[in-house]
Every structure is written in structure tokens, then in C-alpha cells.
C-alpha positions in Angstrom: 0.0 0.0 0.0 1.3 3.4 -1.2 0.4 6.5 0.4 1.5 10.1 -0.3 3.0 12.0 3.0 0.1 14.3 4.0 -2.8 13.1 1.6 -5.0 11.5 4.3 -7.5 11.0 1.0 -4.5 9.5 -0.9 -4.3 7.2 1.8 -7.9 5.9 2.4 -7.9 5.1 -1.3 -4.7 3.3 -1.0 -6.2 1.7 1.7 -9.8 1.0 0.3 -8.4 -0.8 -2.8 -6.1 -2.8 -0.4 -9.3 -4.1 1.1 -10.7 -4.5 -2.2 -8.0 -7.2 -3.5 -7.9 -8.7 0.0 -11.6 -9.2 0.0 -11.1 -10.8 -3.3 -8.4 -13.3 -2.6 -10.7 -14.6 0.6 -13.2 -14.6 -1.7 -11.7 -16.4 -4.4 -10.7 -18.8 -1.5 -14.2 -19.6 -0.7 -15.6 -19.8 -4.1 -13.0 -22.7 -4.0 -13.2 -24.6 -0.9 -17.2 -24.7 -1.9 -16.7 -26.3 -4.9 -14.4 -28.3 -4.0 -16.9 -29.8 -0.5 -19.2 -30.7 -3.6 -21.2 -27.4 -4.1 -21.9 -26.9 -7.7 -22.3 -23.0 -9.4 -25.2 -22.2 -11.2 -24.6 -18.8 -12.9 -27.9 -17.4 -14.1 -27.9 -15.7 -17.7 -27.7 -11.8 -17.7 -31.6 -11.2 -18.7 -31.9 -12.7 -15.3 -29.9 -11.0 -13.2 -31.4 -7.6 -14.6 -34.5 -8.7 -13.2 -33.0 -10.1 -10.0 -31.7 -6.3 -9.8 -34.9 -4.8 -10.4 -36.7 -7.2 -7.9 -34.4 -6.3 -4.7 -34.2 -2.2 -5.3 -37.5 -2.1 -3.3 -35.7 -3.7 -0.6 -32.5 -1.2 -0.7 -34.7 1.4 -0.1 -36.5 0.1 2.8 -33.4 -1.3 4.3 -30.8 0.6 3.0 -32.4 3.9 3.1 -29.3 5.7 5.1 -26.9 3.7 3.0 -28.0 4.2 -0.7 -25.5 6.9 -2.0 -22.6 3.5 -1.2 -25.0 1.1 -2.7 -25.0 2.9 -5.8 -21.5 3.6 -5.6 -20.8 -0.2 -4.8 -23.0 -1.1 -7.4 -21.6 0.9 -10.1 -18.1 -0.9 -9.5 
């Protein structure tokens, strides 16, 4: 992790993506160790998952109301 002396912004970016490629070796990890116990993937085709998407928004905003400037942000990732 890289941070430039006095950029406290420069540094919770540093340390955000940090998280970011930690989060997704552990989750890389899992995804493996699943399969491998015998759980099988079923990726569901794109039309799909649009309308999975549209199903849960109502949810965000009862649930997530406070939150949904990061779930956007997170979402737009």
C-alpha cells in the first residue's frame, strides 16, 4: 500500500483498494473450498440477473435507506 505524506485521501484510497484485492483473494478462496466440498455453481444468464436487480431495489430502499448513495456507488463498481 502506497500513500503520499500528507494526503490523508490518498491514503484511504490506497487503503480502500487494499481491502478491495484482499476481499477478493478470501473470496476467491471460498468460491474454491465450496466447490471443491461438492457445491456446484449455477450462474444465471444476464436477462436474469437484470430482473433479479430490479426485484431487490425495493428492498434497498427500505433497508438501506441511510446507505443508498454506497450502494449505488458499490453497485456501479
Amino acid at each position: 500500500m502506497h500513500c503520499r505524506r500528507n494526503t490523508g485521501r490518498s491514503c484511504k484510497r490506497a487503503s480502500a483498494q487494499y481491502e478491495r484485492q484482499l476481499w477478493a483473494q478470501e473470496e476467491t478462496a471460498a468460491r474454491k473450498a465450496a466447490l471443491a466440498g461438492g457445491c456446484r455453481e449455477l450462474p444465471l444468464p444476464e436477462e436474469e440477473m437484470q430482473n433479479f436487480r430490479q426485484l431487490v431495489q425495493p428492498l434497498y430502499r427500505k433497508y438501506c435507506a441511510d446507505y443508498l448513495p454506497l450502494v449505488e456507488e458499490i453497485q456501479a463498481e
